[in-house]
VEXZA-36170 format. One record per atom (N, C-alpha, C): atom name; residue in one letter; y negated, x negated, z. Coordinates in nm, 2 decimals. Layout:
N
   a  r       y       x       z
  CA  A       Y       X       Z
...
This chain:
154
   a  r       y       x       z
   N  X    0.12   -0.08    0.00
  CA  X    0.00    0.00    0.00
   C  X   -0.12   -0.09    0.00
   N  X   -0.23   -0.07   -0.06
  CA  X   -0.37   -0.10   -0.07
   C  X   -0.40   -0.14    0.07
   N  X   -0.46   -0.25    0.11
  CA  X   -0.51   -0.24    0.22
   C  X   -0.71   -0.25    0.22
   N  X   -0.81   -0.20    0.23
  CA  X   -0.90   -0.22    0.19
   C  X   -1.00   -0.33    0.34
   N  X   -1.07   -0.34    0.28
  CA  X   -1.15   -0.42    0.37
   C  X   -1.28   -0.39    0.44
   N  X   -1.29   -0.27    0.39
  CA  X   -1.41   -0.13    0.42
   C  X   -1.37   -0.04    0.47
   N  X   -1.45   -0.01    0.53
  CA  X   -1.38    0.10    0.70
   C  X   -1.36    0.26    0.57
   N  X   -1.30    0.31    0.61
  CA  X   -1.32    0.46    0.64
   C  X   -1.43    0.55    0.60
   N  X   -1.53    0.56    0.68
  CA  X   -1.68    0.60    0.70
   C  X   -1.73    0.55    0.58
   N  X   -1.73    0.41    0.53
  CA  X   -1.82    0.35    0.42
   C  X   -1.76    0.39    0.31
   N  X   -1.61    0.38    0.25
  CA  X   -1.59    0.45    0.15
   C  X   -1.62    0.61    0.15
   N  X   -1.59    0.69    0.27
  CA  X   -1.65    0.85    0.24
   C  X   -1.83    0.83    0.23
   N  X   -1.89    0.75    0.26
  CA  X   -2.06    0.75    0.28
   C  X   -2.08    0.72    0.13
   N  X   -2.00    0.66    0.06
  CA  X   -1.97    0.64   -0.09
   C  X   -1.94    0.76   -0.21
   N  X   -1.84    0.77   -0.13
  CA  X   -1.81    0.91   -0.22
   C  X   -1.87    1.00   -0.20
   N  X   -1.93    1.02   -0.13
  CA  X   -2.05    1.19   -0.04
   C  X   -2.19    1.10   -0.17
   N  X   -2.21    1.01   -0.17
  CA  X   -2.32    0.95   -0.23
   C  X   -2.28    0.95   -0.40
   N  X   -2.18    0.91   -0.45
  CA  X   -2.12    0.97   -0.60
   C  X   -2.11    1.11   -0.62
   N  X   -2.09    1.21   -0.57
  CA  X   -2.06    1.32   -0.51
   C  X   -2.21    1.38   -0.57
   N  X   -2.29    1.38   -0.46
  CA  X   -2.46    1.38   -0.49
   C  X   -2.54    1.34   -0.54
   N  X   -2.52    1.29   -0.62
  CA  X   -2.55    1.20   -0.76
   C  X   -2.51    1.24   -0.91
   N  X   -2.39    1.32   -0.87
  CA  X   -2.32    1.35   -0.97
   C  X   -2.26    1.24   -1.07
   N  X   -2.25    1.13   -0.98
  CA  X   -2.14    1.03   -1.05
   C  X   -2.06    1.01   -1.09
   N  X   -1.95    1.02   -1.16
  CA  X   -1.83    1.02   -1.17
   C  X   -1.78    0.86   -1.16
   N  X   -1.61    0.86   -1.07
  CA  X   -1.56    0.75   -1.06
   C  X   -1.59    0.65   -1.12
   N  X   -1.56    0.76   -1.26
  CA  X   -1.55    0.63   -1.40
   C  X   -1.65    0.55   -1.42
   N  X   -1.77    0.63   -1.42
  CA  X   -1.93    0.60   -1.48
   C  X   -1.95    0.47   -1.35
   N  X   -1.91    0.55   -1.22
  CA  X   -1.93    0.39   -1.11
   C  X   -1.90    0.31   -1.15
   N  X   -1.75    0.30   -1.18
  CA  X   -1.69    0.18   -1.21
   C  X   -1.79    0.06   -1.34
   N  X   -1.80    0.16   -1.40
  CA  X   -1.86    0.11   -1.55
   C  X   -1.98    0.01   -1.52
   N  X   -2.06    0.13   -1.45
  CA  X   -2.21    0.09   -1.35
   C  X   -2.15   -0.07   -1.31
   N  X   -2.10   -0.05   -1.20
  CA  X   -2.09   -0.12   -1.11
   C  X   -2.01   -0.29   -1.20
   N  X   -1.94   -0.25   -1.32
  CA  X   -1.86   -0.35   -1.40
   C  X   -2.02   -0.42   -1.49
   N  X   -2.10   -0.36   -1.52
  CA  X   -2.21   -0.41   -1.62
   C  X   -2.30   -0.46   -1.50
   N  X   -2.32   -0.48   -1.37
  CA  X   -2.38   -0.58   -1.27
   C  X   -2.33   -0.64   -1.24
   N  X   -2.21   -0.70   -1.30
  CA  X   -2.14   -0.82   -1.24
   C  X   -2.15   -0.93   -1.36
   N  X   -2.09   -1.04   -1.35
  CA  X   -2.12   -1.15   -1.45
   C  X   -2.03   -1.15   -1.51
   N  X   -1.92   -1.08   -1.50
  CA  X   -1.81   -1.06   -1.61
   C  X   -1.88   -0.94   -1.70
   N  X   -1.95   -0.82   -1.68
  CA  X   -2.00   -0.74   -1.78
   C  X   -2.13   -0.82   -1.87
   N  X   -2.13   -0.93   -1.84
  CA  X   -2.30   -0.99   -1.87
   C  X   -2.25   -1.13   -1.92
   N  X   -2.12   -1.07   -1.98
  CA  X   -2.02   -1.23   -2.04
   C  X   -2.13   -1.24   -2.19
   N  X   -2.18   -1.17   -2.22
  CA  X   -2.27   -1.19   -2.38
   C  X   -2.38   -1.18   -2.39
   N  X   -2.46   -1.16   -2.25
  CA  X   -2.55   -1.14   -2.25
   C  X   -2.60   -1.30   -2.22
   N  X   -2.67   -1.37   -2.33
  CA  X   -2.72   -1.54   -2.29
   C  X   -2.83   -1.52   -2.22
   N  X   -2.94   -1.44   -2.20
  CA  X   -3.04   -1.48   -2.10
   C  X   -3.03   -1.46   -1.98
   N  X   -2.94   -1.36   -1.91
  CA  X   -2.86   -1.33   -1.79
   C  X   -2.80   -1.47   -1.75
   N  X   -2.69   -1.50   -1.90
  CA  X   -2.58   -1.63   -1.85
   C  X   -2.69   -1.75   -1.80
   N  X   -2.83   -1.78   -1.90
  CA  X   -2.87   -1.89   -1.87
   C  X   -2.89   -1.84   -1.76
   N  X   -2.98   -1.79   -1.73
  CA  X   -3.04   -1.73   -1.53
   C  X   -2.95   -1.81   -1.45
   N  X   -2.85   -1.76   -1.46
  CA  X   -2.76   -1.74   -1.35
   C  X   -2.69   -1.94   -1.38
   N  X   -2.69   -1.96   -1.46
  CA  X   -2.69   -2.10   -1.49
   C  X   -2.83   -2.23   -1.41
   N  X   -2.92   -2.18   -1.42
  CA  X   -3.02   -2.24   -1.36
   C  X   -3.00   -2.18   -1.20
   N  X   -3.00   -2.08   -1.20
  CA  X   -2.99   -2.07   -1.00
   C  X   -2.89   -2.14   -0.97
   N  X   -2.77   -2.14   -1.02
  CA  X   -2.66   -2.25   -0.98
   C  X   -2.73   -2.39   -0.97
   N  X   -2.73   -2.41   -1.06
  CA  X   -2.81   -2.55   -1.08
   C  X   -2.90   -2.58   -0.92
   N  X   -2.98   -2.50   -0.92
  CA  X   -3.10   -2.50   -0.83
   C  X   -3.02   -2.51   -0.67
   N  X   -2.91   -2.43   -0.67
  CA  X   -2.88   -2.39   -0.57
   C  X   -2.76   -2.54   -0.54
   N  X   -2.75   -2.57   -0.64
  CA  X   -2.66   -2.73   -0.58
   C  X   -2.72   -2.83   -0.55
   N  X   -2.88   -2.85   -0.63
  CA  X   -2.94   -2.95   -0.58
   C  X   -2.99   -2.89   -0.45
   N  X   -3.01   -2.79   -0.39
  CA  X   -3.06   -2.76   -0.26
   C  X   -2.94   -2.83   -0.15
   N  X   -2.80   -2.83   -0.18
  CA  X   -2.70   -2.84   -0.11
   C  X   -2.68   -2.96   -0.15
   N  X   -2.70   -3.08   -0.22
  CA  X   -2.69   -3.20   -0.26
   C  X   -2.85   -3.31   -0.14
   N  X   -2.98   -3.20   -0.11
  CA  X   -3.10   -3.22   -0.05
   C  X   -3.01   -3.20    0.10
   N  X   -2.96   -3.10    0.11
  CA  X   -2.89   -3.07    0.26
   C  X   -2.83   -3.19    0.32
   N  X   -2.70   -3.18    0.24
  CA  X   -2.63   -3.32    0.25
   C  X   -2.63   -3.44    0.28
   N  X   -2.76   -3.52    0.10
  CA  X   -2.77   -3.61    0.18
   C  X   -2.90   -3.70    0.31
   N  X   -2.98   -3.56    0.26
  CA  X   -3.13   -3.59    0.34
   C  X   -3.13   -3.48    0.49
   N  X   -3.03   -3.45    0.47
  CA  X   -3.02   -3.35    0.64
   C  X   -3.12   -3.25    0.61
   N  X   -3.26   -3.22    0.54
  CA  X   -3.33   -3.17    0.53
   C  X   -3.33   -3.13    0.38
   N  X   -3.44   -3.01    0.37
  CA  X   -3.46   -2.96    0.24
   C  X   -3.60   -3.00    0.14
   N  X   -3.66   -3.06    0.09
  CA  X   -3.74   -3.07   -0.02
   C  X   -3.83   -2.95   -0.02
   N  X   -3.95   -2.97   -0.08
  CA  X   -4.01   -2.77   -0.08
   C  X   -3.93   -2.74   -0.25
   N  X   -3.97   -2.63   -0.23
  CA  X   -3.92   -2.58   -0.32
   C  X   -3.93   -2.60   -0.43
   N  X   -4.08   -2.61   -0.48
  CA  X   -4.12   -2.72   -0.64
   C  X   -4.06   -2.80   -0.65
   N  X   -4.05   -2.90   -0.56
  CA  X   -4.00   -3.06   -0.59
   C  X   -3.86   -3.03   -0.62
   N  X   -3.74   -2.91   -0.54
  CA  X   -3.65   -2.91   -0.63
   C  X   -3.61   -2.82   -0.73
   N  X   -3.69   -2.76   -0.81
  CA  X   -3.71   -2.71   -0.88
   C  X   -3.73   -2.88   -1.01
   N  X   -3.83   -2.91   -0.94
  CA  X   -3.87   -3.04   -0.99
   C  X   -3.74   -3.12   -1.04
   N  X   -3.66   -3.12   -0.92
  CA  X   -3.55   -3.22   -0.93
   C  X   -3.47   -3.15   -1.03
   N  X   -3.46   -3.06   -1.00
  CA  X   -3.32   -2.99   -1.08
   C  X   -3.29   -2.98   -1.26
   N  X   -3.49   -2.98   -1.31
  CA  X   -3.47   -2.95   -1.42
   C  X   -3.48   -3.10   -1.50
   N  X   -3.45   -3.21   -1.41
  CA  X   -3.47   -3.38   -1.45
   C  X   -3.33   -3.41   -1.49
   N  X   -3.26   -3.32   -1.39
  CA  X   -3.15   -3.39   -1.41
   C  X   -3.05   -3.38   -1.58
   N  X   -2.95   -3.47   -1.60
  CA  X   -2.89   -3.46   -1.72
   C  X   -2.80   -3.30   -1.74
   N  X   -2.79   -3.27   -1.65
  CA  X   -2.66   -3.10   -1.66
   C  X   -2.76   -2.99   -1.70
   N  X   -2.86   -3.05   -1.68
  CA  X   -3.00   -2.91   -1.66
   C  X   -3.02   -2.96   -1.82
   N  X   -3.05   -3.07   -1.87
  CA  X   -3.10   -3.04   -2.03
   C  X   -3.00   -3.04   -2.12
   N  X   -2.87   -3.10   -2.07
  CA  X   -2.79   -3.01   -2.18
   C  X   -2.76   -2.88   -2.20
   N  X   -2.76   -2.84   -2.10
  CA  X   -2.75   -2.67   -2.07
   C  X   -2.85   -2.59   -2.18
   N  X   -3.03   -2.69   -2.13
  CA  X   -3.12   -2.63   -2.19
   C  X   -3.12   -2.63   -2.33
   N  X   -3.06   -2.76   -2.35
  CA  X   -3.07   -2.78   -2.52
   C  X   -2.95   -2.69   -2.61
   N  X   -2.86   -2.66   -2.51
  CA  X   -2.72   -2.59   -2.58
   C  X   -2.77   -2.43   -2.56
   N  X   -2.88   -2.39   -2.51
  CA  X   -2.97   -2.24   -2.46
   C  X   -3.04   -2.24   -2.58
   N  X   -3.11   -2.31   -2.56
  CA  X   -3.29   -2.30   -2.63
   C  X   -3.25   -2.35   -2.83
   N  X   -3.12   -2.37   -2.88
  CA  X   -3.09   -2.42   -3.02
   C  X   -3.14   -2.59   -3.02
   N  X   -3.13   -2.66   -2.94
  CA  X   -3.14   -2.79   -2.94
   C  X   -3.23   -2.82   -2.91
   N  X   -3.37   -2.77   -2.84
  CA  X   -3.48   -2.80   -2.86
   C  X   -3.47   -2.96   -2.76
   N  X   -3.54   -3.02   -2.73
  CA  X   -3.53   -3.16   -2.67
   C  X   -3.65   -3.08   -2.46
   N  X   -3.57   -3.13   -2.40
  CA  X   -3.63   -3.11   -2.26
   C  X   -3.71   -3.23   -2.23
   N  X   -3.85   -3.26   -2.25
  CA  X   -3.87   -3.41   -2.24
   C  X   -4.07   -3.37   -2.16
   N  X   -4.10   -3.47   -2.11
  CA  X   -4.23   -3.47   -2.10
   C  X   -4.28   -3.34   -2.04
   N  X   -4.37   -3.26   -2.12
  CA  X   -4.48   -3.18   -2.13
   C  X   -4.37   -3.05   -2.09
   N  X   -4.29   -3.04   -2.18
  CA  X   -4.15   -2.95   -2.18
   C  X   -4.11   -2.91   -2.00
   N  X   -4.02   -3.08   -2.00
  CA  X   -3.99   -3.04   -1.83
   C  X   -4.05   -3.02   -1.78
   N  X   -4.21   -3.06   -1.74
  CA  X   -4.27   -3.01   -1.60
   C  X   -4.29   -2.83   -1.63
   N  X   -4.29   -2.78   -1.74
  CA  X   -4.35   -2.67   -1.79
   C  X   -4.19   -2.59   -1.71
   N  X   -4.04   -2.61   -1.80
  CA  X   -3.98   -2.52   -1.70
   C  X   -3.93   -2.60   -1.55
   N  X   -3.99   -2.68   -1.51
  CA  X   -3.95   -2.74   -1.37
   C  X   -4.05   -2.58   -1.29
   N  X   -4.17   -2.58   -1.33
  CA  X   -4.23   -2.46   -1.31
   C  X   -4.22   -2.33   -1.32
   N  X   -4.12   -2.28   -1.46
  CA  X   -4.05   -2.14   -1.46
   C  X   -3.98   -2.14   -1.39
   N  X   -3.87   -2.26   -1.38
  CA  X   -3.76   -2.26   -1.31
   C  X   -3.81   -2.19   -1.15
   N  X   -3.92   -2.29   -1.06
  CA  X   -3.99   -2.27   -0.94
   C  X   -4.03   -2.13   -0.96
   N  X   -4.07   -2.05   -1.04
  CA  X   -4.15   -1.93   -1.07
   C  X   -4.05   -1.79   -1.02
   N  X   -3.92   -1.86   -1.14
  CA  X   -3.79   -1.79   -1.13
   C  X   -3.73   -1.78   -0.96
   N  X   -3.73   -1.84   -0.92
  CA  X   -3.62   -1.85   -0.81
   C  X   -3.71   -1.83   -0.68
   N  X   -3.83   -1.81   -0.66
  CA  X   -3.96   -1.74   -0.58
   C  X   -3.97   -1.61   -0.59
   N  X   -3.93   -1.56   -0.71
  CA  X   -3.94   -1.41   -0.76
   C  X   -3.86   -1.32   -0.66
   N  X   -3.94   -1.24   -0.60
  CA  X   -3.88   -1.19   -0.49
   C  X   -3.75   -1.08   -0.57
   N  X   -3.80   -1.03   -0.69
  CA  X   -3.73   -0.93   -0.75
   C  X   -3.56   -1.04   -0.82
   N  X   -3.58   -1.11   -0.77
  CA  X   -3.44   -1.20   -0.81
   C  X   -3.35   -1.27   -0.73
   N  X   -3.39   -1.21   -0.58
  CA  X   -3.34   -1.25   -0.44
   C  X   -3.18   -1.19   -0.48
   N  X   -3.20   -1.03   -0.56
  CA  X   -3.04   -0.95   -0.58
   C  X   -2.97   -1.01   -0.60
   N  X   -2.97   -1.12   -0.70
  CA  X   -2.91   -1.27   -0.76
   C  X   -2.83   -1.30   -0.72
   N  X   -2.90   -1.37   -0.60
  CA  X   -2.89   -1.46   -0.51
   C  X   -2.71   -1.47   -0.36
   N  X   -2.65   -1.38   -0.41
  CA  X   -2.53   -1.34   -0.37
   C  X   -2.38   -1.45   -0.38
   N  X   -2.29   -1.45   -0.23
  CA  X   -2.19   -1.49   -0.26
   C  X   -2.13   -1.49   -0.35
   N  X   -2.09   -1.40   -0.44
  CA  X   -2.04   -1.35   -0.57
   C  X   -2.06   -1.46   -0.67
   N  X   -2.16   -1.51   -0.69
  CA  X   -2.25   -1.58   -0.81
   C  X   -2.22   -1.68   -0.79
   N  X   -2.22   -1.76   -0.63
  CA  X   -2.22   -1.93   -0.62
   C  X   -2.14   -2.01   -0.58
   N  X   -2.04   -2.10   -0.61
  CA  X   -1.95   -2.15   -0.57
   C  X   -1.97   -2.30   -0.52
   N  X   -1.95   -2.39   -0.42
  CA  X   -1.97   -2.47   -0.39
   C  X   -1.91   -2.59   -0.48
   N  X   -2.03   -2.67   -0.53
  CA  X   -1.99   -2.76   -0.68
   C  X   -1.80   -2.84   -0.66
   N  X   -1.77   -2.80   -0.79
  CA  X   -1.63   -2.86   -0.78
   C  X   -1.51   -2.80   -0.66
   N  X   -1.53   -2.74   -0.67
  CA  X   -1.45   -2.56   -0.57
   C  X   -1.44   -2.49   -0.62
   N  X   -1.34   -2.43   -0.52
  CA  X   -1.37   -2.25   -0.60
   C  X   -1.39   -2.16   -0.49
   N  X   -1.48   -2.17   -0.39
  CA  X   -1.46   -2.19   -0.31
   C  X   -1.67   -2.09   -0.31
   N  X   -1.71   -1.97   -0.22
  CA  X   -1.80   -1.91   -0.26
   C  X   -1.89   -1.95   -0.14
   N  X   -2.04   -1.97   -0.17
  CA  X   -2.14   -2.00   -0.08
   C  X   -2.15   -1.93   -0.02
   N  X   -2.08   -1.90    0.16
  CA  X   -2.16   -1.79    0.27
   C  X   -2.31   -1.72    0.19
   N  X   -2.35   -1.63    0.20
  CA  X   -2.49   -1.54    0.24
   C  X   -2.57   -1.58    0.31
   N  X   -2.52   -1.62    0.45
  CA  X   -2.60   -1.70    0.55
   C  X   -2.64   -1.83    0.50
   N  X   -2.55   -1.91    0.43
  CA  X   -2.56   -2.04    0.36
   C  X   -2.69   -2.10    0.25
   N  X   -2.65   -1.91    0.14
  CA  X   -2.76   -1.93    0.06
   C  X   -2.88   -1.90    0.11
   N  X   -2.91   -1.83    0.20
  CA  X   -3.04   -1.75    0.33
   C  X   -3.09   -1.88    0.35
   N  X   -3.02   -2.00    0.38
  CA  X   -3.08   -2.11    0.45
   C  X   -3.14   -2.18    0.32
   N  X   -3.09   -2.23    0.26
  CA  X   -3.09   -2.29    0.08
   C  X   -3.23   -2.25    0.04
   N  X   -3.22   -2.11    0.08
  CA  X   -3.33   -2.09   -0.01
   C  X   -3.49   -2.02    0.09
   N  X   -3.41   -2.08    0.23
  CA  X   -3.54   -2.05    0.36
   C  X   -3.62   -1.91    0.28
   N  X   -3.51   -1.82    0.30
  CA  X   -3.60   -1.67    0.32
   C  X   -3.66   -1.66    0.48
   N  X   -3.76   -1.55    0.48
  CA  X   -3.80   -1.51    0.60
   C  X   -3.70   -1.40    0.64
   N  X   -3.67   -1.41    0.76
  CA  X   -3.57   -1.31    0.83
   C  X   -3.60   -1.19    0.82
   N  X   -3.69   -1.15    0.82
  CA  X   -3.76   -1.05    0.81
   C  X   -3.75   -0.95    0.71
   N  X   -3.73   -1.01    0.55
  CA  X   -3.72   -0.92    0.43
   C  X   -3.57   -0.99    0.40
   N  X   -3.55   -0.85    0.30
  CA  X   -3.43   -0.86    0.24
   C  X   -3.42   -0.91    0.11
C-alpha cells in the first residue's frame, strides 16, 4: 500500500480546495506537472534560469566552504559569471556569442538583478538544487542561508 508522507487533513484541505475550484485531478496533475523542471524540459529560457541559480547557488556553497563566510551578493554574482561553466553554458544559450569584458560585468549584473528578484524566491526550492557532484538535494533551511533571506518574508 501507498504510504504517503502528508497527514490526512493536508491531502482533504487539498481536495476540499480542488473541489472549490472546480479542478479536476487531471487538470492538477497537468498544473502541477508544467511547474516542475521536467514539464519545462523545452522551455530554454526557464532551463537557462534555472541553470544560472545553480551556478549562483554553488559558488555561494564553494564562498561557505572555503571562506567560512559569504561574499555580498554582487561579488558572487560577480564571481559566478567569471567563471569557465558559466560561459560555456552562456555561449551554448546565447548561439555562441563570446562572454568577455563589457559583456560579463553587464550579466554579472542581470545575473545579481535575477536572483534579488523577490518574485524568483518560488525558484529557489529543494527540488531545483542539488549539492555539486551528488544527488543529493540542498535543505530549504540551507538555501534560506545561501541566499541570507530576512526571516520575516517568504
Amino acid at each position: 500500500m501507498f504510504k504517503s508522507r502528508y497527514s490526512i487533513k493536508d491531502i482533504n484541505e487539498l481536495l476540499e480546495y480542488l473541489n472549490l475550484s472546480r479542478i479536476s485531478p487531471k487538470d492538477a496533475i497537468q498544473i502541477i506537472h508544467a511547474t516542475t523542471p521536467q514539464g519545462k524540459e523545452t522551455n530554454k529560457k526557464f532551463n537557462w534560469k534555472m541553470m544560472r541559480f545553480t551556478l549562483y547557488i554553488w559558488q555561494r556553497l564553494e564562498e561557505e566552504t572555503l571562506m567560512k563566510n559569504l561574499n555580498t551578493k554582487t561579488e558572487s554574482a560577480i564571481l559566478t559569471v567569471g567563471k569557465r561553466n558559466y560561459k560555456n553554458l552562456y555561449e551554448g544559450f546565447h548561439d555562441s556569442k563570446i562572454l568577455n569584458g563589457l559583456a560579463e560585468r553587464k550579466e554579472a549584473l542581470n545575473l545579481f538583478k535575477l536572483v534579488t528578484d523577490p518574485r524568483q524566491r518560488e525558484w529557489f526550492k529543494p527540488r531545483y538544487f542539488l549539492y555539486p557532484k551528488t544527488k543529493t538535494s540542498i535543505p530549504q533551511e540551507h538555501i534560506d542561508r545561501l541566499m541570507q533571506w530576512p526571516k520575516n518574508t517568504s
